[in-house]
C-alpha positions, -999 to 999 in steps of 0.1 A, spaced: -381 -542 -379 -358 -547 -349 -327 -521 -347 -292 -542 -355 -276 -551 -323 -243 -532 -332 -270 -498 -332 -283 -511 -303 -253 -509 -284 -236 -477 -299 -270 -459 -290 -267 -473 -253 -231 -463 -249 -234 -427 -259 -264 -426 -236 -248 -441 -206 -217 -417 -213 -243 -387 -214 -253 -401 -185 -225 -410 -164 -210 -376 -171 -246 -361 -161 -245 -380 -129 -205 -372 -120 -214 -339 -127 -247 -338 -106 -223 -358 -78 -191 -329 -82 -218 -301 -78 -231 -315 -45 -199 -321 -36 -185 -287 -39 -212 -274 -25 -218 -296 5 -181 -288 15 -182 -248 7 -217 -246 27 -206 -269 54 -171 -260 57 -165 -227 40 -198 -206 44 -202 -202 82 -162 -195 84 -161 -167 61 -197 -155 74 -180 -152 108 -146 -137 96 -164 -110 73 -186 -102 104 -151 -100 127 -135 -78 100 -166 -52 96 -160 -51 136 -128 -45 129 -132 -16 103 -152 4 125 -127 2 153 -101 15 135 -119 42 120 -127 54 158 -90 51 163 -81 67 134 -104 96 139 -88 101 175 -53 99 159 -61 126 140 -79 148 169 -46 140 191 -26 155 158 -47 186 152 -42 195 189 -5 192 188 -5 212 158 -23 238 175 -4 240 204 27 244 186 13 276 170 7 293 201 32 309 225 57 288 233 58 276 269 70 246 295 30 238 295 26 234 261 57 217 257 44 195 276 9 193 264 23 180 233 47 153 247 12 141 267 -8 142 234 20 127 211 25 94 235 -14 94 235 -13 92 199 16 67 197 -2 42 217 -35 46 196 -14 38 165 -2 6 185 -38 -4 190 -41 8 156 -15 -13 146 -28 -43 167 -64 -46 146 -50 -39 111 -26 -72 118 -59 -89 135 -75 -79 98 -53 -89 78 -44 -124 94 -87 -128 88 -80 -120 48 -46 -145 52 -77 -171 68 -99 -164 40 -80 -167 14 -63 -199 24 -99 -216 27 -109 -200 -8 -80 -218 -24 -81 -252 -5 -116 -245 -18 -106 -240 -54 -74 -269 -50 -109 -288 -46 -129 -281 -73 -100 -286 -95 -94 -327 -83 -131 -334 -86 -135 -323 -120 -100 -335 -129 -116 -371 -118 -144 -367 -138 -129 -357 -172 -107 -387 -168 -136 -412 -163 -152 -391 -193 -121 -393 -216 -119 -433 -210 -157 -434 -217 -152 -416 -249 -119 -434 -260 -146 -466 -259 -171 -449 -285 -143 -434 -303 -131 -471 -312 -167 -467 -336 -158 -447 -370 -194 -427 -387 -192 -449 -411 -198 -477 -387 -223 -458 -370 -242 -453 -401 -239 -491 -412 -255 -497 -383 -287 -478 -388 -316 -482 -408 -326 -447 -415 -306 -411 -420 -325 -401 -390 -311 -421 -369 -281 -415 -375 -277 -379 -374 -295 -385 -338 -263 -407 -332 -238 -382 -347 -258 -352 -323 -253 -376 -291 -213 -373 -299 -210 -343 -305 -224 -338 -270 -200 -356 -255 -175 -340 -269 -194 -304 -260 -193 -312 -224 -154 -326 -226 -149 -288 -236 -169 -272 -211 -155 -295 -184 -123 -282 -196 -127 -245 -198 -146 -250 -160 -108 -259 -154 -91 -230 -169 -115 -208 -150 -111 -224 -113 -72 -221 -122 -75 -186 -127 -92 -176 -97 -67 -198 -78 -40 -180 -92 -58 -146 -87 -63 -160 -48 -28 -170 -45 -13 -134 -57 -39 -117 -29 -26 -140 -2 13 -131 -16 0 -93 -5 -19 -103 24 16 -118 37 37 -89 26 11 -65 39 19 -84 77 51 -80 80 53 -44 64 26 -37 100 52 -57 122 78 -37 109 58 2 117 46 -18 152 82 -18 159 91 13 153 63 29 167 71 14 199 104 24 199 88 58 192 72 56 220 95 50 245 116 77 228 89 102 235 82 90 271 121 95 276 122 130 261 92 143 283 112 131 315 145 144 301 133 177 295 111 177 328 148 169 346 168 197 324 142 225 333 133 210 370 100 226 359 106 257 360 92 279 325 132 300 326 149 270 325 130 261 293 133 292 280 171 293 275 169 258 261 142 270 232 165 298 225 196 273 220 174 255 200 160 282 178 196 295 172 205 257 159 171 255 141 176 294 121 212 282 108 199 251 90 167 269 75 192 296 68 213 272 49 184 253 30 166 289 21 197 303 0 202 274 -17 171 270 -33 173 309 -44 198 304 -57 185 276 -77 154 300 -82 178 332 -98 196 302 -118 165 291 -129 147 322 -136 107 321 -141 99 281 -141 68 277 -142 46 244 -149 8 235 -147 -3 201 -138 -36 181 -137 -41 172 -98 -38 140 -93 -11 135 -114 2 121 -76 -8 110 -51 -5 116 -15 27 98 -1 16 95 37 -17 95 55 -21 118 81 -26 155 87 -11 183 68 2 202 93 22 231 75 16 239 41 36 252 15 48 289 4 51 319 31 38 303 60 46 334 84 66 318 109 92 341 110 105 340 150 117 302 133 143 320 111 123 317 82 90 330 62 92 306 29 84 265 36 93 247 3 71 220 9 41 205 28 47 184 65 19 158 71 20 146 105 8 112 120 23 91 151 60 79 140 62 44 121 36 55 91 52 41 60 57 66 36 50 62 -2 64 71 -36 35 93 -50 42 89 -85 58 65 -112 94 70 -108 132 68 -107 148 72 -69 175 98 -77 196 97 -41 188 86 -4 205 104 22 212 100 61 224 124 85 217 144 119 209 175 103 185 197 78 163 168 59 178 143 84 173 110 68 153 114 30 155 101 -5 143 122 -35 126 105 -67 127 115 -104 93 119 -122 84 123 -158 46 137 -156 21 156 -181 17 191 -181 -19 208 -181 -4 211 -220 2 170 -223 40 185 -228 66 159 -205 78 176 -177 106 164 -153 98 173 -115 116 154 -81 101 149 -51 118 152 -18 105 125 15 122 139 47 128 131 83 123 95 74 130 65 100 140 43 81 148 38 40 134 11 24 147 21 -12 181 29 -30 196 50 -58 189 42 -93 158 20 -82 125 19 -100 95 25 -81 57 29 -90 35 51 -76 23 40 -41 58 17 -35 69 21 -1 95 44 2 100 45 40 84 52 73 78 83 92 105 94 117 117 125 129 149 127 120 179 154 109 170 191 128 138 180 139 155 158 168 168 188 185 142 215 176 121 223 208 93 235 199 75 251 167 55 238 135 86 217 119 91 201 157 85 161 156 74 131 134 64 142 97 71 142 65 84 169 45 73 169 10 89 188 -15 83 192 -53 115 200 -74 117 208 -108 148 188 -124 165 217 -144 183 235 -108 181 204 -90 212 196 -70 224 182 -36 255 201 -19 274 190 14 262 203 44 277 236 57 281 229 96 295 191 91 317 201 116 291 205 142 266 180 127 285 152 113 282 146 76 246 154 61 235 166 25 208 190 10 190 186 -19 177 216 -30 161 237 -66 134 257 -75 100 242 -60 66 239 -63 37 238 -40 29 202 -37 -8 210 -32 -11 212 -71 3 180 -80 -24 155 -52 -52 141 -53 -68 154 -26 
C-alpha cells in the first residue's frame, strides 16, 4: 500500500533538514579549515619558528648579563683601586647595552604573540559567523517541521514503526541544534580566553618600553660617571683614594644609622623567631644575588651585619611584590634606602600558625605602587635603580643598581626620619627585627 502523501512529505523534510544541516556543516568545516590552513597555518608556523630564534638569543644574552654581573661583583670584593673602578664602570655599560638588546628581542617577541593572537581571534570571530549562519538556516528549517504536531505525524503513518523512525529523525535535529550551540559557547570561550592573553601581551609591551627607557637613561648615566670620575682623579690612583675615603665616611654614617635602629627593634623585640615553608615567596627581581644576608664580613664598609639580600642586574629590571600583600608605605629620598616601598604579608608558619612579616624593595627607580594598595604576588612593584646612598658610594658590595631585600617581622616594625636631613634632604628608614630572606624563596 502506497505511504499517504502527508507521510511522504514529513519524512522528506526531516531528511532534507538532516541533510542540509549535514551539508552546511560539511561546507563550515572546509571553510574554517581552508582559511586556518591557507591563511593561519604558514603565519603562525613562521612566527613560532621567529620566536624559538628569539628565545635562544636571549638566553645567550641573558647568560652574558649575568657573566658581566658576576665580574663586577667580584671586582668589588677585591682591593679597591682606580683600575677596578674602572673595570666595573667598563663591565656595567657592557651589561646595560646587552639588556638594551635584551630589551629589543623580548619587544620583537612579544609583538609576534600580539600577531598571533590577533590571527587566532579573527580566526575564532570566524568560526563563530559561519556557524551563526548555519543555526539560523537550521532554526527556519525546523520552525517548518515544527508547524507538524506527533499527533499529525502519527496520523500520517500506517505502522508504529514508522513513526517512532519519524519521531528519532526529530529528535536529531533537534540534537545537532544543541551541539551547534554548545560548538558556540566553546569558540566564545576560547575567544575570550584569546582576548584576555592579547590584554597581557599589550600590557607586557609597554611595561618593556617603559625598563627600555630607563635602561637607556642608565646608560648614559654610567658613561657620564666613568668620564666624571676619570676627570676628578686625572687618572691618577691618590686622587681616587681621597675620594673613596669621602665616600666611605658618607657610606659608614648611614649604615651606622640603619644598624642601631634595627637593634633596637631586635632588644624591643626580644627572641622572634618564625619558621616558614620556602616558597611561601617568591623571588621579587631576576638577577644575581650579589650580597647575602647576615654577617657578611665587610667591615672596612662600617658594618658587619646586612639585613637583607642585594640582587643585581643592569638598571631598569622591574621589580616584583613576592608575595600576596598590602603596600604598607613608599618612600623617596637621596639617602639610606633611597627610593623603596615596604609590603605587609600574612603567610603560614612551618606550624600553619598566621604570621605577619613586611618586606622591604630598595634603591628602586621608579614606584609603580602606593600606600594602602593591594597587590598579589608577582605585581610589579617598581624597577631597579640605584638610588638613596648607593649614588654616592664609590666603591664596595652595596655600590650600584640592585635591590635590597629585606624581611621584617611586623611586631618592631617602624619607619623614623632620617638623622642627617640636614645634609641629605628629607629621607625615611624603615627598620625592625629581620629575617634572612633566603628562607622565605623559592629558589
Amino acid at each position: 500500500m502506497d505511504k499517504p502523501l502527508f507521510e511522504t512529505n514529513i519524512i522528506k523534510r526531516i531528511v532534507i533538514i538532516s541533510a542540509v544541516f549535514a551539508g552546511l556543516l560539511a561546507v563550515l568545516g572546509l571553510a574554517v579549515f581552508y582559511f586556518f590552513n591557507t591563511q593561519s597555518t604558514s603565519i603562525v608556523q613562521a612566527q613560532n619558528n621567529d620566536r624559538a630564534r628569539l628565545d635562544l638569543r636571549l638566553q645567550q644574552i641573558q647568560s652574558q648579563i649575568n657573566s658581566y654581573q658576576t665580574q663586577i661583583s667580584q671586582t668589588r670584593n677585591q682591593a679597591a683601586s682606580l683600575q677596578n673602578e674602572m673595570k666595573i664602570y667598563d663591565n656595567q655599560i657592557r651589561s646595560l647595552e646587552l639588556q638594551i638588546e635584551a630589551n629589543d628581542t623580548q619587544r620583537e617577541d612579544t609583538s609576534l604573540q600580539i600577531n598571533e593572537l590577533e590571527i587566532q581571534i579573527e580566526r575564532r570571530e570566524k568560526e563563530i559567523d559561519e556557524n551563526r549562519k548555519i543555526l539560523a538556516q537550521l532554526i527556519v528549517q525546523m520552525s517548518k517541521l515544527e508547524n507538524n504536531t506527533f499527533l499529525q505525524i502519527s496520523l500520517g503513518t500506517d505502522d508504529f514503526s514508522s513513526f517512532l523512525d519519524q519521531i528519532q529523525y526529530v529528535r536529531s535535529v533537534n540534537d545537532q541544534v544543541y551541539t551547534l550551540m554548545s560548538r558556540i559557547k566553546e569558540i566564545k570561550e576560547k575567544l575570550v580566553i584569546q582576548q584576555q592573553d592579547l590584554k597581557v601581551s599589550l600590557a607586557k609591551l609597554e611595561s618593556l618600553k617603559e625598563e627600555l627607557s630607563i635602561t637607556q637613561t642608565s646608560l648614559e648615566s654610567e658613561r657620564q660617571n666613568k668620564e666624571r670620575l676619570l676627570a676628578e682623579t686625572k687618572g691618577v690612583e691618590g686622587n681616587y683614594q681621597r675620594l673613596l675615603s669621602a665616600s666611605r665616611n658618607e657610606q659608614n654614617k648611614i649604615m651606622e644609622e640603619i644598624d642601631s635602629l634595627d637593634a633596637a627593634a631586635r632588644a624591643k623585640a626580644g627572641n622572634t623567631t618564625i619558621s616558614v615553608n620556602k616558597g611561601v615567596m617568591g623571588w621579587p627581581m631576576d638577577g644575581v644575588l650579589t650580597q647575602g644576608y647576615g654577617n657578611t664580613g665587610f667591615r672596612a664598609l662600617g658594618y658587619n651585619f646586612h639585613n637583607g639580600i642585594d640582587i643585581a642586574a643592569p638598571a631598569g629590571k622591574p621589580i616584583y611584590a613576592a608575595a600576596d600583600g598590602t603596600v604598607a608605605k613608599c618612600d623617596t629620598g637621596e639617602a639610606a634606602y633611597g627610593n623603596w616601598c615596604t609590603i605587609r604579608h600574612n603567610i603560614k608558619s612551618s606550624s600553619g600558625a598566621d604570621r605577619c612579616v613586611i618586606t622591604l624593595y630598595a634603591h628602586m627607580r621608579t614606584i609603580k605602587v602606593a600606600g594602602g594598595q593591594s597587590v598579589k604576588r608577582g605585581d610589579l612593584v617598581g624597577y631597579e635603580g640605584n638610588t638613596g646612598n648607593t649614588t654616592r658610594l664609590l666603591y664596595g658590595p652595596e655600590r650600584g643598581y640592585h635591590l635590597h631585600f629585606t624581611v621584617f617581622d611586623c611586631n618592631g616594625y617602624s619607619v623614623t626620619p632620617g638623622q642627617h636631613s640636614a645634609v641629605y634632604g628629607p629621607y625615611s628608614v624603615p627598620s625592625g627585627v629581620t629575617y634572612n630572606p633566603m628562607n622565605f624563596l623559592s629558589r
